[in-house]
TORLO-92064 format. One record per residue (C-alpha): residue number from 1; residue in one letter; x, y, z. Coordinates in Angstrom, 1 decimal. Each point is the difference from the previous one (the first is absolute). Layout:
N
atom seq:NUM&type:A&x:X&y:Y&z:Z .
...
***
This chain:
337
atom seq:1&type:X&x:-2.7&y:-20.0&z:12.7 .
atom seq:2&type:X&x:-2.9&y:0.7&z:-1.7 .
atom seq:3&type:X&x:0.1&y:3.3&z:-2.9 .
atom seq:4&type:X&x:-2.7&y:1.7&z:-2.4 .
atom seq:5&type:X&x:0.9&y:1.8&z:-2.4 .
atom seq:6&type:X&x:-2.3&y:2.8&z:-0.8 .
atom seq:7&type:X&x:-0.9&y:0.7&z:-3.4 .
atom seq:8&type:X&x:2.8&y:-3.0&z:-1.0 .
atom seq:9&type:X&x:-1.9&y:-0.9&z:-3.4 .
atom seq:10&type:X&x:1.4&y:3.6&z:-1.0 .
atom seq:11&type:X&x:3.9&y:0.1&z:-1.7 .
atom seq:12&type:X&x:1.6&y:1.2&z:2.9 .
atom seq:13&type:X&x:-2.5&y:-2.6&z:2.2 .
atom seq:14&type:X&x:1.2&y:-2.8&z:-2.3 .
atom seq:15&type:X&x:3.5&y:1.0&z:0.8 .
atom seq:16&type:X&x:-0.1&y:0.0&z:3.4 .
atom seq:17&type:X&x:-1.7&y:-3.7&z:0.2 .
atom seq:18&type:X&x:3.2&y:-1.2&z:-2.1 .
atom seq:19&type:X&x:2.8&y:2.1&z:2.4 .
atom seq:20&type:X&x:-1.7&y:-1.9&z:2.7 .
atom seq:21&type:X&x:-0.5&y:-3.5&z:-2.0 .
atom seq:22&type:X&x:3.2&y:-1.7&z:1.9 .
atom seq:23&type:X&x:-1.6&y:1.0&z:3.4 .
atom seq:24&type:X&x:-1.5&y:-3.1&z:2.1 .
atom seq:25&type:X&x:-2.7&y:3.0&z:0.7 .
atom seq:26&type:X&x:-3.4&y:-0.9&z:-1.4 .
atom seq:27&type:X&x:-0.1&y:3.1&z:-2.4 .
atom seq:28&type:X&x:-4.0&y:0.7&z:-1.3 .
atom seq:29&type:X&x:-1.0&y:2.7&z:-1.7 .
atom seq:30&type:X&x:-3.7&y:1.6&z:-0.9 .
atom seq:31&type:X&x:-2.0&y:2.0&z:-2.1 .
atom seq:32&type:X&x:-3.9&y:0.8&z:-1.1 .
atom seq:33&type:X&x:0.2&y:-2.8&z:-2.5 .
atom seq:34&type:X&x:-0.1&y:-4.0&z:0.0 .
atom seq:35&type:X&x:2.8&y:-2.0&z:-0.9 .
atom seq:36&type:X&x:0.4&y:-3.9&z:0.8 .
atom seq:37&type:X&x:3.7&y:0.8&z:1.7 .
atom seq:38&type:X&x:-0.2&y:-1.3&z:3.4 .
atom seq:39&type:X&x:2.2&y:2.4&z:1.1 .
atom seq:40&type:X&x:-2.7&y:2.9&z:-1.4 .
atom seq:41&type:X&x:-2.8&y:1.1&z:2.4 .
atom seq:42&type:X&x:-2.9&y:2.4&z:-1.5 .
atom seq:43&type:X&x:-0.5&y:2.8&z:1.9 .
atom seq:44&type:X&x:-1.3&y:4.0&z:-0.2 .
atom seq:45&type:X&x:1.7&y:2.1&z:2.3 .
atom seq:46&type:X&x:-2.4&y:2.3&z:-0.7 .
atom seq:47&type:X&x:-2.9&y:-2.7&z:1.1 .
atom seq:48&type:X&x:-1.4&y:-0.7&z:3.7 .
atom seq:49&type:X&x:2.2&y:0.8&z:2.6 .
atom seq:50&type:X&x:-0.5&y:-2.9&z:1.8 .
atom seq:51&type:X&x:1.2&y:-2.8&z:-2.9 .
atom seq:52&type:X&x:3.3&y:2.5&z:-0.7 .
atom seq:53&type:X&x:0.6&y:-0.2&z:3.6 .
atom seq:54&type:X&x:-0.3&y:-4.0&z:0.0 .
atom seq:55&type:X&x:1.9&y:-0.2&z:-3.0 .
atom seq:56&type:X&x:3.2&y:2.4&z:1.2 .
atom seq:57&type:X&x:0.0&y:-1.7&z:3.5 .
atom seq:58&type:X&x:1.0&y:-3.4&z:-1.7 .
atom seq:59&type:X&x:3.4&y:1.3&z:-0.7 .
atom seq:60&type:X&x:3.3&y:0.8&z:1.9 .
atom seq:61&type:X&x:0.8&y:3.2&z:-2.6 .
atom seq:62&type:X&x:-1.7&y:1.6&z:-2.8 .
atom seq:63&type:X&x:2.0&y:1.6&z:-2.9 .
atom seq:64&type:X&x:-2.2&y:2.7&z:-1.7 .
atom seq:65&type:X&x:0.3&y:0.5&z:-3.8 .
atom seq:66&type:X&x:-3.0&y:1.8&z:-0.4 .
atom seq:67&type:X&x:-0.2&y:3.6&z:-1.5 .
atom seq:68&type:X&x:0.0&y:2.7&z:-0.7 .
atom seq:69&type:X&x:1.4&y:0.1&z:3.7 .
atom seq:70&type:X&x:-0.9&y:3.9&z:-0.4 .
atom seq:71&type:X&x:-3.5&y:-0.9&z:-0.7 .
atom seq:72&type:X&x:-0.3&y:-2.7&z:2.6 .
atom seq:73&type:X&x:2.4&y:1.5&z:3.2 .
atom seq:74&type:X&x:0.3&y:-1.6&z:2.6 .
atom seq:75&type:X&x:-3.6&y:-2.0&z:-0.4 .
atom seq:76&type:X&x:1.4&y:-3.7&z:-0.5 .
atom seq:77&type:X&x:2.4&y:1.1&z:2.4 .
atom seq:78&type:X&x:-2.6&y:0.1&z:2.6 .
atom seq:79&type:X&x:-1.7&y:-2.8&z:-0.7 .
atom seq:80&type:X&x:3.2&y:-2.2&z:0.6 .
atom seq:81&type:X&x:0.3&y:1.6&z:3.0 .
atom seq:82&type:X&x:-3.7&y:-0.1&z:1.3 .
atom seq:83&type:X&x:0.7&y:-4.1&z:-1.1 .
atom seq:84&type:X&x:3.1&y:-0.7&z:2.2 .
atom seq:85&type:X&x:2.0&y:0.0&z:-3.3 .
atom seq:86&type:X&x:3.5&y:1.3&z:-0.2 .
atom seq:87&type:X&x:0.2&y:2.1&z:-3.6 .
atom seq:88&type:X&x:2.7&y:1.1&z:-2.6 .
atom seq:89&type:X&x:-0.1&y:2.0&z:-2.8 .
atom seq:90&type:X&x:1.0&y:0.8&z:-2.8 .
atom seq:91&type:X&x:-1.5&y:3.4&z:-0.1 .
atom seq:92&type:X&x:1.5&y:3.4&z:-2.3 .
atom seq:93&type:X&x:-2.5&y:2.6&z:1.6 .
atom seq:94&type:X&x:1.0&y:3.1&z:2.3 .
atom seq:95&type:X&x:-3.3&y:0.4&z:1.2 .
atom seq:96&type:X&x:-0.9&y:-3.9&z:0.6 .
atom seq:97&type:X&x:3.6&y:-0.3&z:1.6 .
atom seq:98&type:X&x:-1.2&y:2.8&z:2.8 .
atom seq:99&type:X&x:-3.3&y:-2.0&z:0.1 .
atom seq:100&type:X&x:1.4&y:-3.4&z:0.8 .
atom seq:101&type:X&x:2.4&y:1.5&z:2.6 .
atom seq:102&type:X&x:-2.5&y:1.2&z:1.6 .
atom seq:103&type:X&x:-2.0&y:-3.4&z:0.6 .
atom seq:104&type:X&x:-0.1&y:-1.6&z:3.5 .
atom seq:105&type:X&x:2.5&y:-3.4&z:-0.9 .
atom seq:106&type:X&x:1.9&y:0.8&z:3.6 .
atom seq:107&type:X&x:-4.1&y:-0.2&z:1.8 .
atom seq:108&type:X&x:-0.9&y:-2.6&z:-1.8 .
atom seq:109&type:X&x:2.9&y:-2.2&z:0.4 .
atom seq:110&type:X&x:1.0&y:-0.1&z:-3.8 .
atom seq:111&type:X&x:3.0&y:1.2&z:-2.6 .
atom seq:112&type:X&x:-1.0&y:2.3&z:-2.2 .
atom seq:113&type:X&x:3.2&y:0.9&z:-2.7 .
atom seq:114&type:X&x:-0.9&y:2.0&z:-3.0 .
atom seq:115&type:X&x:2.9&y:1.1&z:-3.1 .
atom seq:116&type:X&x:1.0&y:-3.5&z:-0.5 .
atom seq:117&type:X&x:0.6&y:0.7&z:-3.8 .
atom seq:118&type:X&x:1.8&y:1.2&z:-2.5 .
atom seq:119&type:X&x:-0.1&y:3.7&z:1.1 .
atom seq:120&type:X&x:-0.2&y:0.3&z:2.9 .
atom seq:121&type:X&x:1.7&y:-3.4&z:0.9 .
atom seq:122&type:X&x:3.1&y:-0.6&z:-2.2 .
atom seq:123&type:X&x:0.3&y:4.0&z:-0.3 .
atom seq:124&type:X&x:0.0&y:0.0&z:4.0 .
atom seq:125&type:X&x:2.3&y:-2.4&z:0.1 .
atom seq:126&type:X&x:2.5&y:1.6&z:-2.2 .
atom seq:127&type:X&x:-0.7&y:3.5&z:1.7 .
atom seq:128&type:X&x:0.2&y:-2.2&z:3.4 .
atom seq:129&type:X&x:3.4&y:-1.2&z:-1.0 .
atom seq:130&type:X&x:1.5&y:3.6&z:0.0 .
atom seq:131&type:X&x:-1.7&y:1.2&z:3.2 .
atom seq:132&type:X&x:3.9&y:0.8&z:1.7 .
atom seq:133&type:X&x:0.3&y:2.3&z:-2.6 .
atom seq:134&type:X&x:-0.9&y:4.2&z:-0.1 .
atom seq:135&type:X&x:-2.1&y:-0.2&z:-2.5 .
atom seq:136&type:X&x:-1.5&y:3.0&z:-1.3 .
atom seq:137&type:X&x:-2.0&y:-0.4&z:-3.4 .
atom seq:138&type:X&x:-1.4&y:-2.9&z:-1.4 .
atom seq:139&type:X&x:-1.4&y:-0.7&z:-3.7 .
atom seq:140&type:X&x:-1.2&y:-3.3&z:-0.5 .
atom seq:141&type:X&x:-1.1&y:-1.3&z:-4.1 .
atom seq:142&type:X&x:-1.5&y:-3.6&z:-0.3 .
atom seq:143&type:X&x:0.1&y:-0.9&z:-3.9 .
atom seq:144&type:X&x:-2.9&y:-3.0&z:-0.5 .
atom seq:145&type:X&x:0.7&y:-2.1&z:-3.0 .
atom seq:146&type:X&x:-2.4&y:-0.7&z:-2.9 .
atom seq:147&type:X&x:-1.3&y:-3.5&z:-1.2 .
atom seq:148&type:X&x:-1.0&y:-0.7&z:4.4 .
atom seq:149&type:X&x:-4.0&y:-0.6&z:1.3 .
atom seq:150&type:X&x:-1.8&y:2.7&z:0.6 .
atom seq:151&type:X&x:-2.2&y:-0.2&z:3.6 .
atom seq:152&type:X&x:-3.3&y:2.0&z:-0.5 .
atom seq:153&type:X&x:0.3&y:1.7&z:3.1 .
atom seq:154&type:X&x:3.7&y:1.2&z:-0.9 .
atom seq:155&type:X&x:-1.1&y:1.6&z:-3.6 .
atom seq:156&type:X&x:-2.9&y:1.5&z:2.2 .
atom seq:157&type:X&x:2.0&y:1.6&z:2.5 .
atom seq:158&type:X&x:2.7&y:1.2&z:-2.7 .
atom seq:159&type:X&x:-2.9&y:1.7&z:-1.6 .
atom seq:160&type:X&x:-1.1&y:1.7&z:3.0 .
atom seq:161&type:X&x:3.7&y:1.1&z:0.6 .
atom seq:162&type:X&x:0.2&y:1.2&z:-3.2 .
atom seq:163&type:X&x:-2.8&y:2.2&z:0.5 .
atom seq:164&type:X&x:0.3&y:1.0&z:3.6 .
atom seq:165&type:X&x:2.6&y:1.2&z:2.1 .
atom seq:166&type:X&x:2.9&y:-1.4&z:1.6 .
atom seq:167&type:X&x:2.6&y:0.5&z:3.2 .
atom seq:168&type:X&x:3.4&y:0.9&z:0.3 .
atom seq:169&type:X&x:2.6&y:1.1&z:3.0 .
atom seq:170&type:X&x:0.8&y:3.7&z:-1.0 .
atom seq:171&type:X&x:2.4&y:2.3&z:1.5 .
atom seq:172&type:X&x:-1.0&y:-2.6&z:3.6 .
atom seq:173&type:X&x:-3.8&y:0.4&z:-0.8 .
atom seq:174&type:X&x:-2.3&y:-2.1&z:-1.7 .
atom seq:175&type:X&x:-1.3&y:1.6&z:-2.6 .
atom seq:176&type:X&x:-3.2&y:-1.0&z:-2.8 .
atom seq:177&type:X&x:0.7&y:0.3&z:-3.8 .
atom seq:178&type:X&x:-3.2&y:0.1&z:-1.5 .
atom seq:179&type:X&x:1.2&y:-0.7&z:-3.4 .
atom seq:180&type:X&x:2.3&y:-2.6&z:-0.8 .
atom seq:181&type:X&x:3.4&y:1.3&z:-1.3 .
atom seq:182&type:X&x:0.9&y:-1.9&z:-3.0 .
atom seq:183&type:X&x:3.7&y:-0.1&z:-1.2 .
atom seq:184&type:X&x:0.0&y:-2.2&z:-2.8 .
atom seq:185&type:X&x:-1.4&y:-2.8&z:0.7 .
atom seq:186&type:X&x:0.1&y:0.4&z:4.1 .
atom seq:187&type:X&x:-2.6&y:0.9&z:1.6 .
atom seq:188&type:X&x:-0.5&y:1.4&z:3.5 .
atom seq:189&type:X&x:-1.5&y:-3.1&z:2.0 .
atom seq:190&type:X&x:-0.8&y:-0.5&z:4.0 .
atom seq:191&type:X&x:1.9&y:-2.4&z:2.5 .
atom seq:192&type:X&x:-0.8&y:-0.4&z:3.6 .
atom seq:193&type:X&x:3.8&y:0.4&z:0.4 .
atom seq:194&type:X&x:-0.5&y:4.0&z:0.0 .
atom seq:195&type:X&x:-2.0&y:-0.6&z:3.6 .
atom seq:196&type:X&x:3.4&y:-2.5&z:1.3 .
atom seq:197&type:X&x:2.7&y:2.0&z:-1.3 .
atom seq:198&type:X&x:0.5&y:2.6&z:2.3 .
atom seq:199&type:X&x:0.4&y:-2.8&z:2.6 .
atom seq:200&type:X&x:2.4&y:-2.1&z:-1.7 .
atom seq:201&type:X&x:2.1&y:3.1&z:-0.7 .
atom seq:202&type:X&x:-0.4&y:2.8&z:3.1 .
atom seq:203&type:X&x:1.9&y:2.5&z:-3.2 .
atom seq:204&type:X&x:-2.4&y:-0.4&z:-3.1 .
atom seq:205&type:X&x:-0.9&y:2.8&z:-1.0 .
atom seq:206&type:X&x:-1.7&y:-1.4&z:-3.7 .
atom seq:207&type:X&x:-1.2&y:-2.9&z:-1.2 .
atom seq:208&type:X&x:-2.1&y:-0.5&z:-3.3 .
atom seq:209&type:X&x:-1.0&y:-3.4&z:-1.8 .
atom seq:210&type:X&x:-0.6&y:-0.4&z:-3.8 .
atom seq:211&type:X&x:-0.7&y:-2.9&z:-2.2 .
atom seq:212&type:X&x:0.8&y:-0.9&z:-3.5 .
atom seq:213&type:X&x:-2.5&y:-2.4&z:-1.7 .
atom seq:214&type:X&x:1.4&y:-1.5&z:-3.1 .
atom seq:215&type:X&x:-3.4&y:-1.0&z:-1.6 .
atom seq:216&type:X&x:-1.3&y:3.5&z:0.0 .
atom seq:217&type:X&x:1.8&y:3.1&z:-2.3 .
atom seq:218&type:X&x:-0.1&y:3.5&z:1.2 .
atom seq:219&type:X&x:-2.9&y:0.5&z:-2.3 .
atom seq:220&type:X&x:-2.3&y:-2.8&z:2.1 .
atom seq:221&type:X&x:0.9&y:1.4&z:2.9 .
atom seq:222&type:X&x:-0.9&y:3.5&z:-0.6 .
atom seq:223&type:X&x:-3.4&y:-1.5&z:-1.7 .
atom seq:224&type:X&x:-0.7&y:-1.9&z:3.5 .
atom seq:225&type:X&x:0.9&y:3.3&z:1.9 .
atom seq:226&type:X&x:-2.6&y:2.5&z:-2.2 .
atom seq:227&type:X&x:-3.0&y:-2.4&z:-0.4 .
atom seq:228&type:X&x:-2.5&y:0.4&z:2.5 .
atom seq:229&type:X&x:-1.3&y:-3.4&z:-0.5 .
atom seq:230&type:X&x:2.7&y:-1.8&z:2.0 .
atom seq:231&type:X&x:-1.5&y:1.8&z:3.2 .
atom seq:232&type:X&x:-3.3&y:-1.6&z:-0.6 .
atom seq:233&type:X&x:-0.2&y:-2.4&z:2.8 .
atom seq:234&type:X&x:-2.3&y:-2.3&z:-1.7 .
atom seq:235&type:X&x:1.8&y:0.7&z:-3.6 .
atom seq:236&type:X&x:3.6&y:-0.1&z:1.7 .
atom seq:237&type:X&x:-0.6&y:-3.1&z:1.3 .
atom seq:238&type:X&x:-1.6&y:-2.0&z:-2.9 .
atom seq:239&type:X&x:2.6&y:1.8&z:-2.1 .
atom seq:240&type:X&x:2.5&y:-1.5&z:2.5 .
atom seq:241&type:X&x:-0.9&y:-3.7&z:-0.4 .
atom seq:242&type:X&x:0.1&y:0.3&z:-3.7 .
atom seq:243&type:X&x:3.1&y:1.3&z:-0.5 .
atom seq:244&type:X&x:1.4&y:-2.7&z:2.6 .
atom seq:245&type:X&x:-1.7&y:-2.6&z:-1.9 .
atom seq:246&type:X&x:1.4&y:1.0&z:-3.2 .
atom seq:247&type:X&x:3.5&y:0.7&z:1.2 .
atom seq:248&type:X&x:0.3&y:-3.2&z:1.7 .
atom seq:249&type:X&x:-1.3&y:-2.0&z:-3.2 .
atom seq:250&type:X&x:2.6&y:1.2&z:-2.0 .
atom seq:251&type:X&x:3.0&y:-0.2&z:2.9 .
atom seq:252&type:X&x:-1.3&y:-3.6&z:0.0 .
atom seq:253&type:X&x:-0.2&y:-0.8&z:-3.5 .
atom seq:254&type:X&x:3.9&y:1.9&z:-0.4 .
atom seq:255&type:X&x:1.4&y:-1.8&z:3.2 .
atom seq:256&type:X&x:3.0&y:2.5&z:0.1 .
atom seq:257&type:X&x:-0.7&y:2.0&z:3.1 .
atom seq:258&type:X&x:2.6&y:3.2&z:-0.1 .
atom seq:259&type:X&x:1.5&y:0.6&z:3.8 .
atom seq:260&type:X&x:-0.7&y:3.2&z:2.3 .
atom seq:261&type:X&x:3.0&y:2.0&z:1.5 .
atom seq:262&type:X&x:-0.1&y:1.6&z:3.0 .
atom seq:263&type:X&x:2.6&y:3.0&z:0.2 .
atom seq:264&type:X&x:0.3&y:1.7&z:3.7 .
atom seq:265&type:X&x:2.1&y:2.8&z:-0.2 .
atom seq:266&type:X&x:1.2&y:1.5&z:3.3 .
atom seq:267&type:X&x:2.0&y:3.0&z:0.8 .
atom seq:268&type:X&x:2.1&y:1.7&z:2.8 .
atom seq:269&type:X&x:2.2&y:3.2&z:0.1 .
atom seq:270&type:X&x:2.6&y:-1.8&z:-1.1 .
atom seq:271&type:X&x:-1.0&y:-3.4&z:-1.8 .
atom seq:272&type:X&x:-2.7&y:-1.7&z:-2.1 .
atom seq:273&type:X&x:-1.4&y:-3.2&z:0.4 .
atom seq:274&type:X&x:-2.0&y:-2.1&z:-2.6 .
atom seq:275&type:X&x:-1.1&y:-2.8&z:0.9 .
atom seq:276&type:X&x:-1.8&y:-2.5&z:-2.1 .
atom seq:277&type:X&x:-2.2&y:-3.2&z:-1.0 .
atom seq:278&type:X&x:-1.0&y:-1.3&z:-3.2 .
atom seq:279&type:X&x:-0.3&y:-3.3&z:-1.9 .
atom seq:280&type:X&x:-3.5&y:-1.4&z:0.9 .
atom seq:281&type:X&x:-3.5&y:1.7&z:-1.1 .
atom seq:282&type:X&x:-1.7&y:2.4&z:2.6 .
atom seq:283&type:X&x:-2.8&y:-2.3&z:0.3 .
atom seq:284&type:X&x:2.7&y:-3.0&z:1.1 .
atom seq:285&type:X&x:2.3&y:2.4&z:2.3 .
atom seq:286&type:X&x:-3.4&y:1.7&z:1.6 .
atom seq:287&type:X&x:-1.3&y:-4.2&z:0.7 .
atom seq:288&type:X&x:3.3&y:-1.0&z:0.7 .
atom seq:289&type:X&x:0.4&y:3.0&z:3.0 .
atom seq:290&type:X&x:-3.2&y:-1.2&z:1.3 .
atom seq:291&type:X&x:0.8&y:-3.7&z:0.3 .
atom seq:292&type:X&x:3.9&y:0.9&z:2.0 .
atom seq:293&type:X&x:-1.5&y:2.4&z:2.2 .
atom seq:294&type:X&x:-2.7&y:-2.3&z:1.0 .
atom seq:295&type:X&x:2.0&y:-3.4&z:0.1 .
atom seq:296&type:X&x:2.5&y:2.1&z:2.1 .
atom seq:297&type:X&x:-2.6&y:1.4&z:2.2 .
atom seq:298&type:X&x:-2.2&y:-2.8&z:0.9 .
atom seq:299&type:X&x:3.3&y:-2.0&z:1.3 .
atom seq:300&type:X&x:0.6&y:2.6&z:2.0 .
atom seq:301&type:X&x:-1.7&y:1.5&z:3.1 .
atom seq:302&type:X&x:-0.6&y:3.3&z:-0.4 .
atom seq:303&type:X&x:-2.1&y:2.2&z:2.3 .
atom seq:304&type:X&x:-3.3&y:0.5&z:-0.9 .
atom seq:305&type:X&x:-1.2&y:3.3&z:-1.6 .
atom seq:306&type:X&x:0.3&y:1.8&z:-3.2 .
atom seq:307&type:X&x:3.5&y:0.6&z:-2.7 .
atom seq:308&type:X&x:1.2&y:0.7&z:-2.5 .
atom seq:309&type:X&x:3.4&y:-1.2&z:-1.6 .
atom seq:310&type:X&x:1.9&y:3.0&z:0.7 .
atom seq:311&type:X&x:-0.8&y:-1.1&z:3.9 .
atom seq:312&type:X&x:1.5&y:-3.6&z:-0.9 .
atom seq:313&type:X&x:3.4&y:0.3&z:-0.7 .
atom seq:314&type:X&x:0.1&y:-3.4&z:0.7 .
atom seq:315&type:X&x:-1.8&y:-1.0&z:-3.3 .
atom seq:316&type:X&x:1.9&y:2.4&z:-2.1 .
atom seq:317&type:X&x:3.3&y:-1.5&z:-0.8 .
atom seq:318&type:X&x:-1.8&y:-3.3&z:-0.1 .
atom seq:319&type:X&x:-2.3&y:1.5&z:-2.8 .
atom seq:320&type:X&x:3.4&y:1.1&z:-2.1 .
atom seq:321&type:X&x:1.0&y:-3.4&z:0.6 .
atom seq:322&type:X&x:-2.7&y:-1.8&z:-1.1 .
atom seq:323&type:X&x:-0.1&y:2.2&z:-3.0 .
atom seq:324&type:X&x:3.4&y:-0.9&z:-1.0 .
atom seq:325&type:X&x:-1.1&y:-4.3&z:0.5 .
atom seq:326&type:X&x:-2.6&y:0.8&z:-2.5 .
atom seq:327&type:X&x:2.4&y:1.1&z:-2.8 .
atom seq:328&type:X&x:-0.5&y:3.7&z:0.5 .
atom seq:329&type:X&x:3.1&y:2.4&z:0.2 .
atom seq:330&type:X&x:0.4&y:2.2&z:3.1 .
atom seq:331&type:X&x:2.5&y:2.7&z:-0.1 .
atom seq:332&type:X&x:1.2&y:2.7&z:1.8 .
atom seq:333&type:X&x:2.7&y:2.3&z:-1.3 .
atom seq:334&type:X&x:1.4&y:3.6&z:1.8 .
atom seq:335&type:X&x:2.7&y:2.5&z:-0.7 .
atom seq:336&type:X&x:0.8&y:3.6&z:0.6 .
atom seq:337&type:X&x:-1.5&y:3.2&z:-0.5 .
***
């Protein structure tokens, strides 16, 4: 089996090479940059078609890494797909979620699976693991510890979210906040899981998603919500890959990376259910998703077409699992109303 991971000199990149170091797979990675690894191949997804097409058809699956996912959609999507290349993601984006379900994987012979991540991913999973139940209103909080790497495209799509809108299931409808509510230190934030929801749970009726980011005070975050400058996308972006490069300088230097926790909290007429994961950083338990989902997936022989995890159920209680091997603390917890 032969994998590429796309965008893998990145920290969630790096982390998906090292879930899938005790493989026998030949695991390679590339990027726009040289590097003497032999398992790193230089290569511009962005340059001639014809040489990213050569380069893609090499492998058995690609795992894509690369974001903003809302600024790139479903584009390396295709291009796996156009190469005879089965692809998995780790993708965050509503809009590049309906992109890449949209590709033709079943035409073309290929598996397409975006979500593999953090959330969606691990948040399907625990949603997924409830699905018998009525549930009828969701709220979902992801706290991401300080002192952890900081991907450029990650601080660049948190300042966009910051500034822009974002989805949640209201009263059966999704709705667009334009503003980010702010309690405390949560902020309103998307997840593809407000599109899967409804499916997962026939009774929703609401779901909303809000994250917690240790590193930045309420004060930060209402200074990256007014300043016009963090919608620049020129600015944004080179703003982007200097805070990431300071950020992960000093997480380095500290070497004491502070866990995320995931909190799902679901609720029925009559009972409420939170569900939970917490114990590695959001970078390792977004890599680490990635990594089950595909391991599971190319052992397998699933039809050929387009997913996402809340259409594998199959993956999800192997993802819980496999959080739990890797030191990380699943719970789930009920009782009555």
């Amino acid at each position: 089996m032969k994998i590429i991971v796309l965008g893998g000199s990145g920290v969630t990149g790096q982390l998906v090479r090292h879930y899938l170091a005790d493989t026998n797979w030949q695991v390679d990675y590339c990027s726009r940059s040289e590097s003497n690894d032999p398992n790193h191949r230089r290569l511009d997804l962005l340059g001639p078609r014809s040489k990213v097409m050569d380069a893609l058809g090499e492998y058995d699956w690609a795992v894509s890494c690369i974001g903003p996912f809302e600024k790139w959609l479903a584009k390396v999507a295709r291009l796996c797909v156009d190469a005879g290349t089965n692809y998995i993601d780790i993708n965050d984006s509503i809009d590049a979620r309906q992109a890449i379900l949209s590709v033709p994987a079943k035409e073309s012979g290929v598996v397409v699976v975006t979500g593999a991540g953090l959330c969606p991913g691990i948040s399907t999973a625990l949603l997924m693991s409830q699905s018998e139940k009525p549930v009828e209103k969701i709220q979902a909080v992801l706290r991401i510890g300080s002192g952890q790497p900081a991907g450029a495209a990650s601080v660049q799509s948190m300042f966009e979210t910051m500034h822009g809108g974002y989805r949640i299931l209201e009263a059966g409808e999704i709705q667009q906040k334009e503003h980010p509510d702010q309690v405390g230190d949560l902020v309103g934030y998307e997840c593809p899981d407000v599109s899967s929801v409804s499916a997962i749970f026939p009774t929703v009726r609401d779901y909303s998603y809000q994250v917690e980011f240790a590193a930045l005070n309420a004060k930060t975050i209402h200074y990256l919500q007014s300043k016009r400058i963090f919608t620049l996308p020129g600015i944004s972006r080179w703003l982007a890959k200097k805070a990431s490069k300071g950020v992960t300088s000093k997480a380095l230097e500290a070497g004491d990376p502070k866990p995320a926790n995931l909190e799902i909290t679901m609720q029925t007429s009559d009972e409420q259910i939170i569900a939970s994961v917490k114990g590695l950083t959001s970078y390792q338990f977004t890599a680490l998703s990635a990594a089950t989902c595909l391991q599971k997936l190319a052992a397998g022989d699933l039809a050929r077409g387009t997913y996402e995890i809340a259409q594998l159920p199959e993956t999800c209680e192997l993802l819980l699992q496999s959080c739990k091997n890797h030191g990380a603390d699943v719970s789930i917890v009920s009782h009555s109303l």
